[in-house]
VORODO-168172 format. One line per 2 residues: for each residue z, y, x of N, C-alpha, C, O, CB. Coordinates in Angstrom, 1 decimal. Glycine has a CB too. Layout:
REM residues N
Z,Y,X,Z,Y,X,Z,Y,X,Z,Y,X,Z,Y,X ~ ...
This chain:
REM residues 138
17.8,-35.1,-7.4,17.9,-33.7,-7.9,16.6,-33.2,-8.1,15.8,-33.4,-7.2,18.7,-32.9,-6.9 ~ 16.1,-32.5,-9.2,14.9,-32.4,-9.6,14.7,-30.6,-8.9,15.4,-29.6,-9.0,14.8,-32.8,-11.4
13.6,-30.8,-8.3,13.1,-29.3,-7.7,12.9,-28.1,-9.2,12.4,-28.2,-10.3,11.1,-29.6,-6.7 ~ 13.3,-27.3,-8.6,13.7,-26.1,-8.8,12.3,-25.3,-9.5,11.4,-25.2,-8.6,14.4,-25.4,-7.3
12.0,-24.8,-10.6,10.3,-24.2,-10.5,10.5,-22.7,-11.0,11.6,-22.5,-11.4,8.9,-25.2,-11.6 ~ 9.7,-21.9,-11.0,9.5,-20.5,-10.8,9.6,-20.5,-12.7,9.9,-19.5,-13.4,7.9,-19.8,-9.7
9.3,-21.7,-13.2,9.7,-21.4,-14.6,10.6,-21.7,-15.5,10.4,-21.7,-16.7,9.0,-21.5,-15.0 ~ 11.9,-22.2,-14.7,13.2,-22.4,-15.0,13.7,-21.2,-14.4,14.9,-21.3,-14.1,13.7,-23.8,-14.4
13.1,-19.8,-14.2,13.4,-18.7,-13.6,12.7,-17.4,-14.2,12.0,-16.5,-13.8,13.1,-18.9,-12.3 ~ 13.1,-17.7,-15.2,12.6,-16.1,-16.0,12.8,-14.8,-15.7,12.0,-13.8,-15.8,13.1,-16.0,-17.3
14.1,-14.7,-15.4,14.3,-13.3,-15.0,13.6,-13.0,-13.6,13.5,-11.8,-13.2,15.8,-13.1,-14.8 ~ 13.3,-14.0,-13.2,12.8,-12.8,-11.8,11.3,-13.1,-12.2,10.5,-12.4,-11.6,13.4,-13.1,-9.7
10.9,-13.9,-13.0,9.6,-13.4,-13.0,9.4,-12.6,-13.8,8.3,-12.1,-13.9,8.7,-14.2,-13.2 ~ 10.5,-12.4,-14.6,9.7,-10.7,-15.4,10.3,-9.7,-14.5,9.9,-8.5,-14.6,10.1,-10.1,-17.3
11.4,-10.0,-13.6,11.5,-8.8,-12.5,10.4,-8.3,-11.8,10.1,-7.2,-11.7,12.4,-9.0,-11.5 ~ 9.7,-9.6,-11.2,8.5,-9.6,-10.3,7.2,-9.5,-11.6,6.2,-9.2,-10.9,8.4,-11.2,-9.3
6.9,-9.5,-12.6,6.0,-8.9,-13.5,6.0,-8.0,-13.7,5.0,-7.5,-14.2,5.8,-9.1,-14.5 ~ 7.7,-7.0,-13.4,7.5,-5.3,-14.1,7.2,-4.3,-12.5,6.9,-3.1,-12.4,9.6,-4.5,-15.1
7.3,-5.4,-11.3,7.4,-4.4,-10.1,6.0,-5.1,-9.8,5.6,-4.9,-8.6,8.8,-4.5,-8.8 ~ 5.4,-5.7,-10.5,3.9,-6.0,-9.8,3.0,-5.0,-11.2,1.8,-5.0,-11.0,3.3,-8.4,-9.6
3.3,-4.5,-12.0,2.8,-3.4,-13.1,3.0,-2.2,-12.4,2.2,-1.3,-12.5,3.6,-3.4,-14.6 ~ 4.7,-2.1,-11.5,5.2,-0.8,-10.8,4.4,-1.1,-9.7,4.0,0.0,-9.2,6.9,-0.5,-10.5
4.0,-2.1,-9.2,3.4,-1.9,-8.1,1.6,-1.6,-8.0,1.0,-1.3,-6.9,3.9,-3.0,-7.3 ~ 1.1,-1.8,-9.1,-0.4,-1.5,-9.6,-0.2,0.3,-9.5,-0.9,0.9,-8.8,-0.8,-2.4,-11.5
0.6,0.8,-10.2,0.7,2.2,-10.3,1.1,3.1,-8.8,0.8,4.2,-8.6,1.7,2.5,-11.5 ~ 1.8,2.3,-7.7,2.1,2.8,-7.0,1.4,2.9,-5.7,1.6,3.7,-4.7,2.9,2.5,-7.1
0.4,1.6,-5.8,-0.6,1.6,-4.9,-1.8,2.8,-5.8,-2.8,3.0,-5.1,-1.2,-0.2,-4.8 ~ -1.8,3.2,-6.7,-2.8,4.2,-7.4,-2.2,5.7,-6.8,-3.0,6.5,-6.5,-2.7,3.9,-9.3
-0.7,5.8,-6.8,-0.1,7.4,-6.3,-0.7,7.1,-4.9,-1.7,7.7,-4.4,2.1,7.8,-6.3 ~ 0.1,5.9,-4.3,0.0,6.1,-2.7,-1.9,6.4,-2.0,-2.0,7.3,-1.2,0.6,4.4,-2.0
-2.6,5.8,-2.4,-4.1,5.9,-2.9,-4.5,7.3,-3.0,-5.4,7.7,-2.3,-4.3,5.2,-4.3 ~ -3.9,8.1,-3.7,-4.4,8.9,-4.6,-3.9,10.2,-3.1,-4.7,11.1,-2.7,-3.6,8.8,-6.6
-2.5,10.0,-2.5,-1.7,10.8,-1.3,-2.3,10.4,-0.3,-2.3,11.2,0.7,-0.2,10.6,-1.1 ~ -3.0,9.3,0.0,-3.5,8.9,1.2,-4.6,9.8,1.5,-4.8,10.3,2.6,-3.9,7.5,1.2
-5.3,9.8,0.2,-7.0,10.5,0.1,-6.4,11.7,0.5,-6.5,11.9,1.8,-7.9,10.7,-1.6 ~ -5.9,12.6,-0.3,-5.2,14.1,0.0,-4.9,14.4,1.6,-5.5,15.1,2.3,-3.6,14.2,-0.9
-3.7,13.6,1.8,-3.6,13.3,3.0,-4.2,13.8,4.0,-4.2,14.7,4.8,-3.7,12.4,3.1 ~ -5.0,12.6,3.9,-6.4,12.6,4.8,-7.2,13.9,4.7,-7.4,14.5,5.8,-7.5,11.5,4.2
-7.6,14.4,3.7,-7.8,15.6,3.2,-7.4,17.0,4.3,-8.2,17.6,5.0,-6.8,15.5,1.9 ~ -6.5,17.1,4.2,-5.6,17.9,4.7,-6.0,17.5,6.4,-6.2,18.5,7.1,-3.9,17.5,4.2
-6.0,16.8,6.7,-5.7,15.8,8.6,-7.4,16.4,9.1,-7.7,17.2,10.0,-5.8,12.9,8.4 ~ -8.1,15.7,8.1,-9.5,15.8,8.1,-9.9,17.5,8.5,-10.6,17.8,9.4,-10.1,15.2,6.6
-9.4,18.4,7.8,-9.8,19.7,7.5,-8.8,20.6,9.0,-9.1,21.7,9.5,-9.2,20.1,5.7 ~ -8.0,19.9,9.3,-7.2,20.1,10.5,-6.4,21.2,9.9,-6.9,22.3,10.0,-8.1,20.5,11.8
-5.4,21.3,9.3,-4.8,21.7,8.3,-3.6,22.3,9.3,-3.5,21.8,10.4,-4.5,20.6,7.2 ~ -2.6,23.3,8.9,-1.9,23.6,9.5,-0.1,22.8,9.0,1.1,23.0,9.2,-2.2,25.1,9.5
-0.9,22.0,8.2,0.5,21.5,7.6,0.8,19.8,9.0,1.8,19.1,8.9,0.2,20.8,5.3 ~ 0.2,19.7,9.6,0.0,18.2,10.2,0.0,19.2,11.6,-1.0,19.7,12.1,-1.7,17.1,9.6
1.3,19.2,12.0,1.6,19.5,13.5,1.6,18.6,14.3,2.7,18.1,14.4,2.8,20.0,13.8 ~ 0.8,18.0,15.1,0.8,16.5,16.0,1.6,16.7,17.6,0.6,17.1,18.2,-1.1,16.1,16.3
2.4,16.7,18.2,2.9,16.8,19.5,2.6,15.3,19.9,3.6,14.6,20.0,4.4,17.3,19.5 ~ 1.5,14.8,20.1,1.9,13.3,20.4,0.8,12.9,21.6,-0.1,12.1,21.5,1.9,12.3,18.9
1.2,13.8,23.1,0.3,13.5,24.2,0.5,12.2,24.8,0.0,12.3,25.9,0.5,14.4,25.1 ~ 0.9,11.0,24.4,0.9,10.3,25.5,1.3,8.6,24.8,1.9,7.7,25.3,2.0,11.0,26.6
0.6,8.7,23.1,0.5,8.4,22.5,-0.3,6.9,22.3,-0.6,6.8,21.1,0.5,9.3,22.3 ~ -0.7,6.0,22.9,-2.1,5.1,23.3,-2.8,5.2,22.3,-4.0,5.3,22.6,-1.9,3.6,23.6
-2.3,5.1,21.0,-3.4,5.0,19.4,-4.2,6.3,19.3,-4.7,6.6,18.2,-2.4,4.8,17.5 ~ -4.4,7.5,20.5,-4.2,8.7,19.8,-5.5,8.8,19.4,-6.3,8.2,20.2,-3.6,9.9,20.6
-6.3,9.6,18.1,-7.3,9.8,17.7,-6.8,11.8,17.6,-5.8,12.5,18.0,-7.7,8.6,16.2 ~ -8.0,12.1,17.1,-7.7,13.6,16.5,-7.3,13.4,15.4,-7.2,12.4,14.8,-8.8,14.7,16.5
-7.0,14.9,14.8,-6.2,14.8,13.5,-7.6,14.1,12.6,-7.6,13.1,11.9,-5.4,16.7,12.8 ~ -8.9,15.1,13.0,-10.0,14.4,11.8,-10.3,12.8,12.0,-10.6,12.3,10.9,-11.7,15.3,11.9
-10.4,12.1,12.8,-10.1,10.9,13.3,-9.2,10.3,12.0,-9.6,9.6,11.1,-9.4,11.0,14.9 ~ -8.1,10.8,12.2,-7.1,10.0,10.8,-6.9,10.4,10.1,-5.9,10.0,9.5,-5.9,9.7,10.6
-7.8,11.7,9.3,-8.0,11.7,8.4,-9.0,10.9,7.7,-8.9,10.2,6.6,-8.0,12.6,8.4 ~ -9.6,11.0,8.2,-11.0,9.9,7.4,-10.6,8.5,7.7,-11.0,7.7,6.8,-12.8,10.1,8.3
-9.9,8.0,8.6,-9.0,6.8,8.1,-8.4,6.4,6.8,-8.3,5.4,6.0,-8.0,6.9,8.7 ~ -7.9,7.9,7.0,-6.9,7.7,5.5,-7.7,8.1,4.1,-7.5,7.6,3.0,-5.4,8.9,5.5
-8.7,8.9,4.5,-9.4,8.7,3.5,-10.0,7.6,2.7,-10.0,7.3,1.5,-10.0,9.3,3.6 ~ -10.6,7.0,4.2,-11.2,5.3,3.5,-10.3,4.7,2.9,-10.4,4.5,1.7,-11.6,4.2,4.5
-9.6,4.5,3.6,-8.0,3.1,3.3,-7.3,4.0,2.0,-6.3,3.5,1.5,-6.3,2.8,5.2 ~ -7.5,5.1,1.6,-6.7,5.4,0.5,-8.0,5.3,-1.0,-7.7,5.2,-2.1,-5.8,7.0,0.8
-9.2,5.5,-0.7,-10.4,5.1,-1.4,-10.1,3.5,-1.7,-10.4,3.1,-2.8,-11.8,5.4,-0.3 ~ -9.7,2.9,-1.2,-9.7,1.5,-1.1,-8.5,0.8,-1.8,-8.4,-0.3,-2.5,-9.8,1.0,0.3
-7.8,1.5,-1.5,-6.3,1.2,-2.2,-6.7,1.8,-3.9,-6.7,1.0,-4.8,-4.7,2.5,-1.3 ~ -6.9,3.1,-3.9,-7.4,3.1,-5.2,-7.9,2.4,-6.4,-7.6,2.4,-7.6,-8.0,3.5,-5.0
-9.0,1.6,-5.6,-10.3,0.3,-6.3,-8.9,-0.9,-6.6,-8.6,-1.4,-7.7,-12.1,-0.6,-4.6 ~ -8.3,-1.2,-5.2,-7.4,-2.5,-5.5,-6.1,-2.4,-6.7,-5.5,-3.2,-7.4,-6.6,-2.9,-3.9
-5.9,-1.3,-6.6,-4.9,-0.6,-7.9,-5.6,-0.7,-9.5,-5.1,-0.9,-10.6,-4.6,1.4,-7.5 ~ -6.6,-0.5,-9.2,-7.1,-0.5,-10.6,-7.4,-2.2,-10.4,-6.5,-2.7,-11.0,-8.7,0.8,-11.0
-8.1,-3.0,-10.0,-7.8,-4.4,-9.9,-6.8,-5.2,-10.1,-6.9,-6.3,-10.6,-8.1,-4.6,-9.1 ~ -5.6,-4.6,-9.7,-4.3,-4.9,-10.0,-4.2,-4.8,-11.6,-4.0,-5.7,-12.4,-3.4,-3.9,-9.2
-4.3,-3.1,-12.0,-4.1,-2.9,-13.1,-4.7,-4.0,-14.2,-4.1,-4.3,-15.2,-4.6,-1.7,-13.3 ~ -6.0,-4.6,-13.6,-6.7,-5.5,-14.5,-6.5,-7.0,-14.6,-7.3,-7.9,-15.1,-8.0,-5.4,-14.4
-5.2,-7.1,-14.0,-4.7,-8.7,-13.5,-6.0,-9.6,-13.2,-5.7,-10.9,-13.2,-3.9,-9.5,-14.9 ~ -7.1,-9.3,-12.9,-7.8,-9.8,-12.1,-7.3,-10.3,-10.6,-6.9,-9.6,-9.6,-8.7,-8.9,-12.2
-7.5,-11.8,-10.6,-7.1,-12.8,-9.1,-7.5,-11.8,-8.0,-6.6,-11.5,-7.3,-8.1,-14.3,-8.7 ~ -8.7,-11.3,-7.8,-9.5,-10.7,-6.8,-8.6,-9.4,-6.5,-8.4,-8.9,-5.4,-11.2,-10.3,-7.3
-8.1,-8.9,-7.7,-6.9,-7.4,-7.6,-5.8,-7.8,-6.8,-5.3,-7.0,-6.0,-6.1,-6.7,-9.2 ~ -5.2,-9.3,-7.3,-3.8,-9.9,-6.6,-4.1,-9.6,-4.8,-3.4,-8.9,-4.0,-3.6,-11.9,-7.0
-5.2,-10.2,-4.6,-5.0,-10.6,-3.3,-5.6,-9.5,-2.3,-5.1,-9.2,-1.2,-5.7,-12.0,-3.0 ~ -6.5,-9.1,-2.8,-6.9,-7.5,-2.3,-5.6,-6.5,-2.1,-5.6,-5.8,-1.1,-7.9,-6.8,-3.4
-4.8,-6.5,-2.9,-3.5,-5.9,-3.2,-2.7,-6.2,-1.8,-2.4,-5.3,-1.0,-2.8,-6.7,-4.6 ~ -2.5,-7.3,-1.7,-1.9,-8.3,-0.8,-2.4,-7.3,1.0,-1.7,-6.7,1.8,-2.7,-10.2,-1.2
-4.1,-7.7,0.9,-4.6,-7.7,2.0,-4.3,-6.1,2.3,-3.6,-5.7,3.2,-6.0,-8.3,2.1 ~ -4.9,-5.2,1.1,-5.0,-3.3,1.4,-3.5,-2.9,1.9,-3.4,-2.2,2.9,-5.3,-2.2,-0.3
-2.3,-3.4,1.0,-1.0,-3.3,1.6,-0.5,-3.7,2.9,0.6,-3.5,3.4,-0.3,-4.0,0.8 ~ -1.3,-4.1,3.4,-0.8,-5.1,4.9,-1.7,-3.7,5.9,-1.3,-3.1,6.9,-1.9,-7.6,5.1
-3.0,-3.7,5.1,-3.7,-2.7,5.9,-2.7,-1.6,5.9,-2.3,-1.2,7.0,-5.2,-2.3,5.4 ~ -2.4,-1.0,5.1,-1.8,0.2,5.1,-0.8,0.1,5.9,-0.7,0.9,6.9,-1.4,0.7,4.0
0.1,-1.0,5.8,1.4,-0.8,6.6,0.7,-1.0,8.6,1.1,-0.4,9.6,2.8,-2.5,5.8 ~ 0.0,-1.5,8.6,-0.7,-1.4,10.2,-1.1,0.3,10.1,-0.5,1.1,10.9,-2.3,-2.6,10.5
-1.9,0.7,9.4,-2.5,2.2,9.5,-0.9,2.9,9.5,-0.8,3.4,10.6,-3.7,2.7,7.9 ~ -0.1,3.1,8.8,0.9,3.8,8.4,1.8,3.9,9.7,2.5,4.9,10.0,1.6,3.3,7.1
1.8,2.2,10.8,2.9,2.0,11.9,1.7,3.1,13.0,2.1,4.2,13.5,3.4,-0.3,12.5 ~ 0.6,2.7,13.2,-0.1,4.0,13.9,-0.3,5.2,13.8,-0.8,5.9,14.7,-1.0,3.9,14.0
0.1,5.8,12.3,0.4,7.1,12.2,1.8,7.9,12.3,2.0,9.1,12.0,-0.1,7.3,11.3 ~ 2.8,6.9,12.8,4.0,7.1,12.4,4.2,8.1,13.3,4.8,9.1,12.9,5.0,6.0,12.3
3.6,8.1,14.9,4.1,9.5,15.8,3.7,11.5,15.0,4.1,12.6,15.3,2.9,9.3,17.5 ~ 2.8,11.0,13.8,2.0,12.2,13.7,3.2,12.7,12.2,3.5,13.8,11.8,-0.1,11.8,13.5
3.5,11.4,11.6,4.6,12.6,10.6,5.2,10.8,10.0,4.5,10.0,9.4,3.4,14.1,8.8 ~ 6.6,10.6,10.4,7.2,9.9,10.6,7.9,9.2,9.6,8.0,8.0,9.4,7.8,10.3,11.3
8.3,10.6,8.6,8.9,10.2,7.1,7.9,9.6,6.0,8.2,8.8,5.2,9.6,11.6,6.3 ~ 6.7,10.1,6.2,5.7,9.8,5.3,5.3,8.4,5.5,5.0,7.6,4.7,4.5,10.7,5.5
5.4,8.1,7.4,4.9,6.6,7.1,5.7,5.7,6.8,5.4,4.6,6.2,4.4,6.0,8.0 ~ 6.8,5.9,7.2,8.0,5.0,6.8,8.3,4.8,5.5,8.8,3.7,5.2,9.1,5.3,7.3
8.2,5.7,4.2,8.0,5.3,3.0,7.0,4.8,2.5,7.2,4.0,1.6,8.3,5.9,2.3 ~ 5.6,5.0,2.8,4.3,4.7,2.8,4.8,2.8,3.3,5.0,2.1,2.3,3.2,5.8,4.1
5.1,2.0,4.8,5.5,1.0,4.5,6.7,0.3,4.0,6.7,-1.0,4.1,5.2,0.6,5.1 ~ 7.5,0.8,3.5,8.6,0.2,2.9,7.5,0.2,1.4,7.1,-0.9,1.0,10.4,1.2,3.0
7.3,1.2,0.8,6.6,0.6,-0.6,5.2,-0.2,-0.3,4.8,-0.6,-1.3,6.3,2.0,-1.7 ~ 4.7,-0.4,0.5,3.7,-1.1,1.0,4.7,-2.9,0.5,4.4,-3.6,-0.4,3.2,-0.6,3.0
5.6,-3.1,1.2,6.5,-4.1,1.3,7.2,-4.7,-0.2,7.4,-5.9,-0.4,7.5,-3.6,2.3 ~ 7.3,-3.8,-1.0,7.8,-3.9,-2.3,6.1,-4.6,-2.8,5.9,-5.7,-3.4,8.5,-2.2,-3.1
5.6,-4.0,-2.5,4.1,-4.2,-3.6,3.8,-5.8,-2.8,3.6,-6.8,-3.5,2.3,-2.6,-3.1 ~ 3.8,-5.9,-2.0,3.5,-7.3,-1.0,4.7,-8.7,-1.8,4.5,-9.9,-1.7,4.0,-6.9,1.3
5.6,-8.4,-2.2,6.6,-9.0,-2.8,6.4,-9.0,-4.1,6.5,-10.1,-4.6,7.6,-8.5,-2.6 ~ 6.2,-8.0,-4.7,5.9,-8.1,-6.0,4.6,-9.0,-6.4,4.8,-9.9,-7.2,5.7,-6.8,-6.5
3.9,-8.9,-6.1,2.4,-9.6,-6.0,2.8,-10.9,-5.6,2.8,-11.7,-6.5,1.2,-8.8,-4.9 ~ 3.0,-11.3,-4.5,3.4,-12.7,-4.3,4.4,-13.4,-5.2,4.4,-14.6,-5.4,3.9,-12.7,-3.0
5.2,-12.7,-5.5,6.0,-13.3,-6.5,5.9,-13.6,-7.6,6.3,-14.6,-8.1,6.8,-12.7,-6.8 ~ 5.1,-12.7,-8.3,4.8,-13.0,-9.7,3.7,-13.7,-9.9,2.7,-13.7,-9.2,4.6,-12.1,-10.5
4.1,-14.5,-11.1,3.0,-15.8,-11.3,2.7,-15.6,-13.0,3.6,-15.8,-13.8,3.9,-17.7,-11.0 ~ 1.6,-15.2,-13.2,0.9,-14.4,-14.7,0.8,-15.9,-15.3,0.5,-16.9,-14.8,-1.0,-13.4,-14.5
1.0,-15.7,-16.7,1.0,-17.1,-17.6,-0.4,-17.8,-17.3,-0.6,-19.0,-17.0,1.2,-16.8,-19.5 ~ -1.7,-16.6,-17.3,-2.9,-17.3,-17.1,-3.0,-17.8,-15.7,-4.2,-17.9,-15.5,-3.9,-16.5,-17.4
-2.4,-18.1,-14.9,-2.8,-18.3,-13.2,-2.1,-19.7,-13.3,-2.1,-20.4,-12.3,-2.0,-17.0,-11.7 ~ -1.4,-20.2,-14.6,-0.9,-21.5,-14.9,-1.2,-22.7,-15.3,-0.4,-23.6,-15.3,-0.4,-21.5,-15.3
């Protein structure tokens, strides 16, 4: 029985080509909210209510902000690398997504809904990217 190849499988590689395009843009929003974010955390903002005394990760709010500022600076650069189907964008992509979803599970006491969509689309983008295989990478 002859093995199975990713190019006897068209449809999902243009499934996984249109969510690794959706996922270049979405690491650019998430990037773009991370900075803000941070922004906001950093400035000690009254929107970022923290109740979280007993917490082991605990930093201050400016502490994660400037976290998030970096790691959303960074996500930024890898989005536009993405955008440029450049190899170095794939896997950076790969690695910044993995970062976020660790940064996002340590901020989850401080605002819960944000990080939990923050890594579920972290997870789409990690799938999309691994999945798709660009004609030139052949």
């Amino acid at each position: 029985m002859a093995h199975s190849t990713d190019a006897e499988h068209p449809v999902r590689q243009g499934v996984a080509a249109g969510t690794s395009i959706a996922a270049a843009v979405l690491l650019l929003v998430v990037g773009v909210l991370s900075i803000l974010q941070g922004i906001s955390a950093a400035a000690s903002d009254d929107l970022l209510i923290v109740g979280t005394n007993d917490y082991i990760y605990k930093f201050n709010t400016s502490a994660w902000g400037w976290i998030h500022i970096i790691v959303g600076g960074i996500v930024v650069i890898t989005a536009i690398g993405l955008m440029s189907g450049a190899t170095w964008g794939r896997v950076a992509a790969i690695i910044i997504a993995a970062v976020s979803i660790v940064e996002n599970f340590l901020w989850l006491p401080y605002y819960p809904a944000w990080s939990l969509l923050i890594i579920a689309l972290d997870v789409v983008v990690i799938w999309a990217v691994t999945t798709w295989k660009p004609a030139n990478a052949r």
